[in-house]
C-alpha positions in Angstrom: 50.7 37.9 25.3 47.0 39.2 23.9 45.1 36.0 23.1 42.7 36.3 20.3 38.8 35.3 20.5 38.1 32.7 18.4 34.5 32.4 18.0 32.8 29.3 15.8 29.9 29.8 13.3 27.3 27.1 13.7 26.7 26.6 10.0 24.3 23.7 10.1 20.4 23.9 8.5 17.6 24.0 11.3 15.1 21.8 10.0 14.8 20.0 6.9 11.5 19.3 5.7 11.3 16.1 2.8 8.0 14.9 1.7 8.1 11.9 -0.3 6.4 9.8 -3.3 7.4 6.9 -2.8 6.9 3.9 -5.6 9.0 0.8 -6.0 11.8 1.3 -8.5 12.0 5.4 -7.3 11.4 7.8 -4.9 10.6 11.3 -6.3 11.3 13.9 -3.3 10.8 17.7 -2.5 12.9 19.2 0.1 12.6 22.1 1.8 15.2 23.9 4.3 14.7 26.0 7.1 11.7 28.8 5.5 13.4 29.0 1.9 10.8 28.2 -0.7 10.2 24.4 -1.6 13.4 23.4 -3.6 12.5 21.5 -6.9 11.7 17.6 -6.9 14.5 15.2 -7.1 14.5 11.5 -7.9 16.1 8.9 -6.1 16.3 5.0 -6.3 15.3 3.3 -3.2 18.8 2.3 -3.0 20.4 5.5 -3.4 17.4 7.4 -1.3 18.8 6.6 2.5 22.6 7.4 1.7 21.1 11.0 0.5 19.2 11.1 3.8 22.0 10.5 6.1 23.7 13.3 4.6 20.7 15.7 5.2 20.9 14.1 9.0 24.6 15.1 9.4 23.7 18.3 7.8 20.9 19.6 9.5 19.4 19.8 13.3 16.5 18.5 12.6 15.0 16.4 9.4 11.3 15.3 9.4 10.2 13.5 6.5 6.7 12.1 5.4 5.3 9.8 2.7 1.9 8.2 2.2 0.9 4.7 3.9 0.5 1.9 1.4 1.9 -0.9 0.2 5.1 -0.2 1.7 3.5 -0.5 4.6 6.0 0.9 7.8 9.3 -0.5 6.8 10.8 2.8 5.7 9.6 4.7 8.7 11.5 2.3 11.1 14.7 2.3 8.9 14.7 6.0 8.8 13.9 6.5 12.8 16.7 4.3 13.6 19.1 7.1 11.2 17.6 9.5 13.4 15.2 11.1 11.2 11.5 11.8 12.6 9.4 10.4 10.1 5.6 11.0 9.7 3.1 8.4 7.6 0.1 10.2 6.4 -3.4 8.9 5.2 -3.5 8.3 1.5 -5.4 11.6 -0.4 -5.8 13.4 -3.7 -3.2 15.9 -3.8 -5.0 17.9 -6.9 -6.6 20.5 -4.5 -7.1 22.7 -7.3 -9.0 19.9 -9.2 -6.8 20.7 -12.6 -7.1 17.1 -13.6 -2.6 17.3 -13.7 -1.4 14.6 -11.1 2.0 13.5 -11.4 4.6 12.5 -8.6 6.6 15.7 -8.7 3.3 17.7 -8.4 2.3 15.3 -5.2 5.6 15.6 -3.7 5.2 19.3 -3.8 1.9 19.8 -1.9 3.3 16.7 0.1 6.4 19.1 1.1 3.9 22.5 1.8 1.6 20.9 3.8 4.3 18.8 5.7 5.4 22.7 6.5 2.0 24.0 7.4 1.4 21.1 9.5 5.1 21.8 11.5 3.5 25.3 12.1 0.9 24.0 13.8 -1.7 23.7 11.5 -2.4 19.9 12.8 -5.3 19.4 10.1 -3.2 19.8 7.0 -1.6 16.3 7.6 -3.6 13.4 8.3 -0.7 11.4 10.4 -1.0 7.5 11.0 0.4 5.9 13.8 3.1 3.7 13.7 2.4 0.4 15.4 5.2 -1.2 16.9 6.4 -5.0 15.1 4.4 -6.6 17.8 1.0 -4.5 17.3 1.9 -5.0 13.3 1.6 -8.8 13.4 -1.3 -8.9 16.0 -3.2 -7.2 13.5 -1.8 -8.7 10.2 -3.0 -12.2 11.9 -6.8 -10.5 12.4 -6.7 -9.3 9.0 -5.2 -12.7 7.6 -8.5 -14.1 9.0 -10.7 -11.6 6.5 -8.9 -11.9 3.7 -9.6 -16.0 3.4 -13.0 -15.5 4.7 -13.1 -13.2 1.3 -11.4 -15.9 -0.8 -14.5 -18.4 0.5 -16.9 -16.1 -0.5 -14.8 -15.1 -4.2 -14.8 -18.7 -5.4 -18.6 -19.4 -3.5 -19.7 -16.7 -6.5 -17.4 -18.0 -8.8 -19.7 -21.3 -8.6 -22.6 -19.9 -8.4 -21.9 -17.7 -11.9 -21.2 -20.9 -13.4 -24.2 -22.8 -12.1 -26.2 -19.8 -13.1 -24.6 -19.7 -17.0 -26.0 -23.0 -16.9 -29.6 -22.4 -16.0 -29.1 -23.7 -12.6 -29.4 -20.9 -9.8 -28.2 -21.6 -6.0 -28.0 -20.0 -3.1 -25.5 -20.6 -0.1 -23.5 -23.3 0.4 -23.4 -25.1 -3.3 -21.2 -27.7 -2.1 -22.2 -29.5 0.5 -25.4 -31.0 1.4 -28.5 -31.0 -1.1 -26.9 -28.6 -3.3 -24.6 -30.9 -3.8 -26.5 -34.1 -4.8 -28.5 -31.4 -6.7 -25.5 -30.4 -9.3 -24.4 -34.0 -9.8 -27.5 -35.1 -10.8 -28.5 -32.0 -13.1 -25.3 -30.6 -14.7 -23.5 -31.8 -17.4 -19.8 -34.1 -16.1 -18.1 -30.7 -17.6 -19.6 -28.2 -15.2 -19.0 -30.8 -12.0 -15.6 -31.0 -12.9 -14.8 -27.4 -12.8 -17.2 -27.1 -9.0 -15.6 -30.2 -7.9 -11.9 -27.8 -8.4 -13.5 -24.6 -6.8 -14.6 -27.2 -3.9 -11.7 -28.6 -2.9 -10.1 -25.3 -3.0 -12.8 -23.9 -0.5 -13.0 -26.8 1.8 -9.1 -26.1 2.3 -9.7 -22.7 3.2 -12.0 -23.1 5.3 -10.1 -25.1 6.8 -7.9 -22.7 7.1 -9.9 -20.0 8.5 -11.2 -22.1 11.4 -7.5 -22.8 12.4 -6.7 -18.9 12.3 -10.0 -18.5 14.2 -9.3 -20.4 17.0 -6.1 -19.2 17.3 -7.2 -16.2 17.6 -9.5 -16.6 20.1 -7.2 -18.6 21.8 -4.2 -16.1 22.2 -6.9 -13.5 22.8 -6.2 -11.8 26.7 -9.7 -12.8 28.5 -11.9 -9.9 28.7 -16.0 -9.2 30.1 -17.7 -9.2 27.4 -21.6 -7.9 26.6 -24.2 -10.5 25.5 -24.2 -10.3 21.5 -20.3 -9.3 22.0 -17.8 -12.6 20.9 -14.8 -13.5 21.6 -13.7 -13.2 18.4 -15.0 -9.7 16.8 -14.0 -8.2 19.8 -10.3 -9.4 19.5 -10.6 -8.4 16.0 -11.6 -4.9 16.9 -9.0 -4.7 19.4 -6.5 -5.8 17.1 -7.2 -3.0 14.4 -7.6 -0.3 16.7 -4.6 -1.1 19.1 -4.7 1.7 21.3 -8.3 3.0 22.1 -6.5 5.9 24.9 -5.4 7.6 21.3 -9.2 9.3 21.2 -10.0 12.3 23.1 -13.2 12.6 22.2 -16.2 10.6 20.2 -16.3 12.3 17.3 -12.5 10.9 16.7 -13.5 7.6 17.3 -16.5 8.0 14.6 -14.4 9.6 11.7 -11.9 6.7 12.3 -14.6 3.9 11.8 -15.8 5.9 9.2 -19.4 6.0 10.3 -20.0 9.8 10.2 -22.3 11.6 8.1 -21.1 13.9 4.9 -21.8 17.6 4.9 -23.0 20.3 2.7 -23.5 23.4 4.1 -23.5 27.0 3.6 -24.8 29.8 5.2 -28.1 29.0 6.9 -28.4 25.4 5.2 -27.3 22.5 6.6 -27.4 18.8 5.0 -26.0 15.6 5.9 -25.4 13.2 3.8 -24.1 9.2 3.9 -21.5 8.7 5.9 -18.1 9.7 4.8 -16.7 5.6 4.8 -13.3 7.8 5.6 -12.3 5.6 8.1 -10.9 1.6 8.5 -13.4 -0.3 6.1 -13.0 -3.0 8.3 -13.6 -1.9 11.6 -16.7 -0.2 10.3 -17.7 -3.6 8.9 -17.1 -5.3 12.4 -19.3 -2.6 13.8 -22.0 -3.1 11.5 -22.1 -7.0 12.4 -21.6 -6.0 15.8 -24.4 -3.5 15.9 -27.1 -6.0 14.5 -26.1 -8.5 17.4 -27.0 -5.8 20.0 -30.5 -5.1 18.4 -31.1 -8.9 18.8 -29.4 -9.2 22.8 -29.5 -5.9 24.3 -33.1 -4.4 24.2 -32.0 -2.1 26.5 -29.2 -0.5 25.2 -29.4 3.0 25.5 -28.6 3.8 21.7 -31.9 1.1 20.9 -34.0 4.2 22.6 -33.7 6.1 19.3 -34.0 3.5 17.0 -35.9 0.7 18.4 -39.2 1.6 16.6 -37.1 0.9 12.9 -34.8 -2.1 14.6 -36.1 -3.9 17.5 -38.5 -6.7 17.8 -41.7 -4.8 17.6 -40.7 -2.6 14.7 -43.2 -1.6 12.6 -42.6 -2.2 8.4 -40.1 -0.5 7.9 -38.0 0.3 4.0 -34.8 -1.3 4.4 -33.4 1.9 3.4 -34.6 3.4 6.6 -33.2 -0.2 8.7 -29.9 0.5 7.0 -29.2 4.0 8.3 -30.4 3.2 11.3 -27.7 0.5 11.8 -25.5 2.3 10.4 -26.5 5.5 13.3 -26.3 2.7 15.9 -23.1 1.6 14.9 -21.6 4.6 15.1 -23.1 5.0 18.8 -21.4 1.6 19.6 -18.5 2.3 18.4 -18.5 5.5 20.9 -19.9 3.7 23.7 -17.3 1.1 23.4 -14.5 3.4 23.0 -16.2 5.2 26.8 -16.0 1.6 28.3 -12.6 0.8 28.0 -11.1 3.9 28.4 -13.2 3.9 32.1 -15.3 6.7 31.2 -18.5 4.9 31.6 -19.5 1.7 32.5 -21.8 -0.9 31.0 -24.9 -0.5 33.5 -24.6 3.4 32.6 -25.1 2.3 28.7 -27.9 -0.7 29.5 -25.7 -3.1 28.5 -26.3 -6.2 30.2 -22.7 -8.4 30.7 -21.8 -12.0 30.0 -20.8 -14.2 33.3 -17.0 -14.7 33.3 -16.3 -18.6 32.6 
């Protein structure tokens, strides 16, 4: 008896390749299979979406999809990890390379999907990929940004005051209500006017009350640390909180095009010139380091980025435009940032930078 060779055809797509526009009532997505050309965009509902995608799972070897951080914030990643998708959350960017003034979400989704395929053939640098914290890393930092976002609701309704004192040919700065200020507007403004502040004040003095409680909490839950005079407890949990995992960075220049702190370019040929900085990075980390930076011009004299810019910042400056202060600050931030980024990763230590520690309590 001859038996006959059966033999079984793997019919079953490599690698699927899905960029995606994602919005809240639809997702509008471009696929692409194996090396066939991009096929043309599709439109889901969010609820229809991941019973599509589990299909391309079954189908295929390998699916990797990628959409653009935002509001949606990580949600959809997880979900689709745990179907077994790998899933990659890019940087928010103008897709209109051409600059033909035509941006819809099927155009997007379509330079989305070719650059998600350059960037699988090892072009790293079409894709700017975000990482995806875990659910732990997520709240740590959504607490330390919790703490900004009423410190910016204190300030929003201190201006809000101060626009209507100003309407009223009273003009005030600081802290409008408390103290002098205070005994200031009731005896000048009209019953009308106090009414209104007397709303905005109770409003703030809750928040702030707030804030402090977030505050100490977070210094409280904070791991204990050595910390640099002008360095507190709570900007540097802050700072740890938005940047997670420092061992990410290979290099410096990383770290400075993630805070945002570098300098723009223009050049061609034989010229060269640099510009403001880019402000590509986290706006608030780079506003951390900024605050950060002028507390090391006042405590650490010493510092070995104060070399360069001691004659514009330190204590025996000479008159200087504040121009020329604020890119100075903003060139010693950046060096922080660096510096700081060498300590904790154990590539230098703090003598090496001539930063002078603060005693452990």
């Amino acid at each position: 008896m001859q038996t006959a060779n059966t033999h079984t055809v793997e019919n079953r797509i490599g690698i699927s390749k899905i960029a995606i526009d994602m919005h809240l009532k639809s997702f509008r997505i471009v696929r692409q299979q194996d090396h066939a050309a991009p096929q043309p965009a599709q439109k889901f509902t969010p609820e229809k979406f991941y019973p599509w995608l589990a299909k391309e799972i079954a189908q295929a070897k390998r699916v990797v999809v990628c959409y653009e951080a935002g509001c949606f914030g990580y949600g959809p990643a997880r979900r689709m990890q745990q179907m077994g998708a790998e899933v990659l959350v890019i940087a928010p960017q103008n897709w209109d390379e051409q600059s033909k003034r035509q941006v819809n979400d099927k155009l997007d989704a379509q330079v989305m999907c070719r650059r998600l395929n350059d960037h699988l053939c090892g072009h790293k640098k079409a894709l700017s990929v975000v990482r995806i914290p875990t659910l732990e890393e997520e709240a740590r930092r959504a607490e330390g940004r919790l703490r900004g976002q009423l410190a910016g609701q204190v300030r929003r309704l201190q201006s809000m005051g101060r626009s209507l004192l100003l309407s009223q040919g009273l003009a005030l700065k600081g802290r409008w209500w408390g103290g002098q200020s205070w005994i200031k507007i009731q005896t000048q403004m009209a019953p009308w006017v106090i009414g209104q502040l007397e709303i905005l004040k109770q409003v703030i003095l809750a928040t702030e009350k707030q804030l402090k409680e977030v505050e100490a909490r977070l210094k409280a839950t904070g791991p204990e640390k050595k910390l640099f005079f002008g360095e507190g407890e709570l900007t540097s949990e802050l700072l740890d909180r938005e940047l997670i995992d420092l061992t990410r960075f290979s290099n410096g220049r990383q770290v400075g095009n993630y805070f945002g702190l570098c300098p723009s370019e223009s050049s061609s040929g034989e010229s060269r010139r640099l510009g403001s900085i880019t402000k590509h990075g986290s706006p608030r980390l780079r506003s951390l380091m900024i605050q950060l930076a002028w507390r090391v011009v006042g405590f650490q004299p010493d510092y070995r980025g104060m070399i360069r810019w001691k004659e514009v910042l330190g204590a025996k400056a000479q008159k200087t435009s504040p121009s020329a202060r604020k890119k100075a600050i903003v060139a010693l931030a950046r060096r922080l940032a660096v510096d700081l980024w060498r300590m904790r990763t154990g590539r230098a230590t703090a003598e090496e930078l001539g930063l002078r520690m603060r005693q452990s309590a």
